[in-house]
C-alpha positions in Angstrom: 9.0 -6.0 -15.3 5.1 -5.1 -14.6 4.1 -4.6 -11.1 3.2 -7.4 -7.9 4.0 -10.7 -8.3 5.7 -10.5 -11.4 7.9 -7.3 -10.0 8.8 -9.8 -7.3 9.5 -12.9 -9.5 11.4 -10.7 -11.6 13.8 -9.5 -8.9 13.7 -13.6 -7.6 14.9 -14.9 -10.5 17.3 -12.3 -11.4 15.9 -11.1 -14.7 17.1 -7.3 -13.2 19.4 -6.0 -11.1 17.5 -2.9 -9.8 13.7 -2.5 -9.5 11.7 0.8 -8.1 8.4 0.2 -6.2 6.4 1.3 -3.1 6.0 -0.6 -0.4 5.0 -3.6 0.7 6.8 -5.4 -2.4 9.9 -4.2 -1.5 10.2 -4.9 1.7 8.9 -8.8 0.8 11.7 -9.3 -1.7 14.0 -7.6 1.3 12.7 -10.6 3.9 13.2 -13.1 1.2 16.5 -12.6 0.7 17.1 -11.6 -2.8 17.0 -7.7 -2.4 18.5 -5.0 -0.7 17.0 -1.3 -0.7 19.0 1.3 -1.6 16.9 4.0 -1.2 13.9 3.5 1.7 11.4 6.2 0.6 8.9 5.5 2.7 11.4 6.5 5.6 12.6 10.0 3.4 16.0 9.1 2.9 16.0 10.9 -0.1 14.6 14.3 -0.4 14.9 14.4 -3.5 12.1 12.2 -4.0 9.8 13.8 -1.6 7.4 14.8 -4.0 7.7 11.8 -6.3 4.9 11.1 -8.3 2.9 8.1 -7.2 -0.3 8.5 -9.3 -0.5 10.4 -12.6 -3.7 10.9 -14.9 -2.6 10.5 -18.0 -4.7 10.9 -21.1 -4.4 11.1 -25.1 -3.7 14.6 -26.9 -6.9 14.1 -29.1 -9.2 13.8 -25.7 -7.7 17.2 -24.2 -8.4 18.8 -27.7 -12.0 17.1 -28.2 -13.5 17.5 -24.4 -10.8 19.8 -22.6 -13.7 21.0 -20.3 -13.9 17.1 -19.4 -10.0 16.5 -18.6 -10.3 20.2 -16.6 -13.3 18.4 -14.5 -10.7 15.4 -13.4 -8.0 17.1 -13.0 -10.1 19.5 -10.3 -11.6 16.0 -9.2 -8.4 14.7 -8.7 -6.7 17.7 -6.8 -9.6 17.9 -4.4 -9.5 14.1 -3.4 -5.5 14.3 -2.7 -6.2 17.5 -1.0 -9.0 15.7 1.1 -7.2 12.8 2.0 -3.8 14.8 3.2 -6.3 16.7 5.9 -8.7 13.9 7.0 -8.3 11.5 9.9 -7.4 8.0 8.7 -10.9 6.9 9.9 -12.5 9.1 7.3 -10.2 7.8 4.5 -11.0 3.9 5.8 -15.1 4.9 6.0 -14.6 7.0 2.5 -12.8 3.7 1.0 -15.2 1.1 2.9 -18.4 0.9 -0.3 -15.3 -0.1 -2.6 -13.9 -2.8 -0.6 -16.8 -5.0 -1.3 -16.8 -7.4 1.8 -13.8 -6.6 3.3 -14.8 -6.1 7.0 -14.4 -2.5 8.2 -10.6 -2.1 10.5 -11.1 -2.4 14.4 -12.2 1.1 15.3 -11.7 -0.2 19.2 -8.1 -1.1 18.5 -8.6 -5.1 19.6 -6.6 -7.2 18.0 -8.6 -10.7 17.1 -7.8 -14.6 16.1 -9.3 -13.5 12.7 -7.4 -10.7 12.4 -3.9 -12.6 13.6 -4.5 -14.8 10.9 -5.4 -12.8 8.1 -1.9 -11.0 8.8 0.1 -14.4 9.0 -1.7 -16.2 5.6 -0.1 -12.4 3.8 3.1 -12.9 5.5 3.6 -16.6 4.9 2.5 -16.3 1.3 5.3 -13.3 0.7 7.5 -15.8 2.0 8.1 -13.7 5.5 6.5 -16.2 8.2 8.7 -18.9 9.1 6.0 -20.2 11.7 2.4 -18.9 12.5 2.7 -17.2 15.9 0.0 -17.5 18.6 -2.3 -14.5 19.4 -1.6 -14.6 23.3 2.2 -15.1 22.7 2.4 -11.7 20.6 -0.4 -9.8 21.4 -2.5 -8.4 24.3 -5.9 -6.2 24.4 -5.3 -5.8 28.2 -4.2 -1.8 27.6 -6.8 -1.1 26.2 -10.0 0.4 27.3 -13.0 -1.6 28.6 
């Protein structure tokens, strides 16, 4: 059924009767109505999927056989960047991930949440389909905990 929208617009208009995903799809097609989970992975309700595998490098048998030294070099590449982001901080993973994101603004290292930010949240909710009205920022939110 692909991935995104079309996962979601294949669950919606009921081309299939079970879908697998990670979240956030399948929480949107939950809030929309048209879904239930069965199994919510994110919350390990089923061990045996602890160790599911989310991202696989794949490659063609006549690549491994013409540069094997080359696929060896990724695969190392590859192990050492999971096994970098399972021990850093999320700050380092957000700074590490920051050059890619073109001008996406870097996250609120002070925790405060801003109008901006409020509505940048709200326009992803309402286009899933999940807002039903766009809240307020003083009616759901406060900065007052935090530090000065």
């Amino acid at each position: 059924v692909g991935s995104g929208l079309t996962w979601l617009a294949a669950l919606e208009q009921r081309k299939v009767d079970v879908a697998l995903m990670s979240p956030p799809l399948p929480d949107t097609a939950v809030a929309r109505g048209f879904a239930i989970l069965l199994i919510d992975n994110a919350r390990g309700e089923d061990p045996a999927l602890a160790e599911f595998l989310q991202q696989v490098f794949v490659t063609r048998p006549d690549v491994i056989q013409k540069d094997p030294e080359l696929v060896r070099k990724l695969v190392r590449a590859l192990l050492r960047a999971n096994q970098w982001a399972l021990a850093a901080k999320p700050e380092e993973i957000a700074d590490a991930l920051q050059p890619s994101m073109g001008a996406t603004p870097p996250y609120s290292r002070d925790g405060r949440i801003t109008e901006r930010a409020l509505k940048a949240a709200a326009d992803v909710m309402e286009v899933a389909g999940i807002l039903k009205k766009r809240p307020m920022l003083a009616d759901i939110a406060t900065n007052d905990f935090l530090p000065r």
